[in-house]
N, C-alpha and C positions, 0 to 999 in steps of 0.2 A: 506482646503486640508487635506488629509489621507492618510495614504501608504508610500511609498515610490518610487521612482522615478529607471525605471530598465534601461536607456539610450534610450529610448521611446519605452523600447516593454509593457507597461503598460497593455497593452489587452492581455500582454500571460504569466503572472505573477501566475496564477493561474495554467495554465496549466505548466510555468516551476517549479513551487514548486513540481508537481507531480515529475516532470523529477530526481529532487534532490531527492525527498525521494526516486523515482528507484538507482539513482548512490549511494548516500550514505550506502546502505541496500544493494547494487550489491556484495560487496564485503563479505558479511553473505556467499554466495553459494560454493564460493572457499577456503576461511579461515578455514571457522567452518564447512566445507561439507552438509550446509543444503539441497542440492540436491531439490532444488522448483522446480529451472526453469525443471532440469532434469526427473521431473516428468510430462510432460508436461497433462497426465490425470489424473492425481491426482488433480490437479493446476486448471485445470478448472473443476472438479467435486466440488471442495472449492471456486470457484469465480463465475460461473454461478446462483447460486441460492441470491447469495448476489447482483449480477446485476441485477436479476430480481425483486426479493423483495423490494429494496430500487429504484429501477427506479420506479415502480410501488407507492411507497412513495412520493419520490419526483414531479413527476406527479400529483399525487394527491393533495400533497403540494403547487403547483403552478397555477394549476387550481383553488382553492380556495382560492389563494392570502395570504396563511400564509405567504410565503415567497416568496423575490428573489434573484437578482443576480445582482451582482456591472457591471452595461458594461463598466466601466471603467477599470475592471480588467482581464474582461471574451472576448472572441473572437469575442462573437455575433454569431457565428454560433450555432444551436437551431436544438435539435433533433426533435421528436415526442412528439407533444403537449408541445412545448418549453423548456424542458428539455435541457439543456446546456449542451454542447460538454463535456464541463470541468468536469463536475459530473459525465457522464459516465467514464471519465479515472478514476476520484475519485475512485468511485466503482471497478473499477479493479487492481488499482495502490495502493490503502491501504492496501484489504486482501493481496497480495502478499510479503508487506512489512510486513504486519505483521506474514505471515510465513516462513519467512524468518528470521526474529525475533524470533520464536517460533522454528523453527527447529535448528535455532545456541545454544539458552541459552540450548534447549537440547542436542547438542552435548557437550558440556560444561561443564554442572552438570553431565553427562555420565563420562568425564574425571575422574572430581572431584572424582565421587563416586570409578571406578577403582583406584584411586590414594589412596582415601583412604583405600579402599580392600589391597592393596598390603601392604601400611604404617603399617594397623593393624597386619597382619600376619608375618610381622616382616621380617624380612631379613635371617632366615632361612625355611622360607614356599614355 
């Protein structure tokens, strides 16, 4: 035995880790005004090329049997050319995370840097 046991959704454990990394990273958009979701053409001009490229990998990766997929953990439902449900979210649910990542630390370091603009110029600038 491996993994751990999610109250028998075992088949959707990969698909709910995506889910977490959306909620966890949901709250970068409104805190730190990363403005991802709000871009909604930006967002997928940064995730369409990453879904294609890496479906187009993984496809290839499976067709040649480099690798698989635990169906103990995965849904079983199978895109084109067996490509798993779950890797397509992959591919859409990580770049988002991760700029959502990317657009907080810079809002962030932005503060930083005005904060220390002001600090330097001293309290009569």
């Amino acid at each position: 035995m491996y993994g751990w046991e999610v109250g028998g959704l075992d088949h959707f454990q990969y698909l709910l880790l995506m889910a977490c990394c959306l909620l966890i990273t949901l709250p970068l958009e409104f805190v730190f005004s990363a403005r991802v979701y709000r871009r909604a053409a930006g967002l997928a001009f940064a995730i369409i090329p990453v879904v294609i490229i890496f479906s187009v990998w993984d496809i290839v990766g499976i067709l040649r049997d480099h690798w698989s997929y635990s169906s103990r953990f995965t849904t079983g439902w199978k895109l084109i050319f067996g490509m798993p449900i779950e890797e397509l979210v992959f591919f859409v649910v990580v770049p988002i995370c991760g700029l959502l990542t990317y657009e907080a630390v810079g809002f962030v370091l932005g503060l930083l840097r005005r904060r220390s603009t002001v600090d330097e110029a001293g309290p009569h600038a």
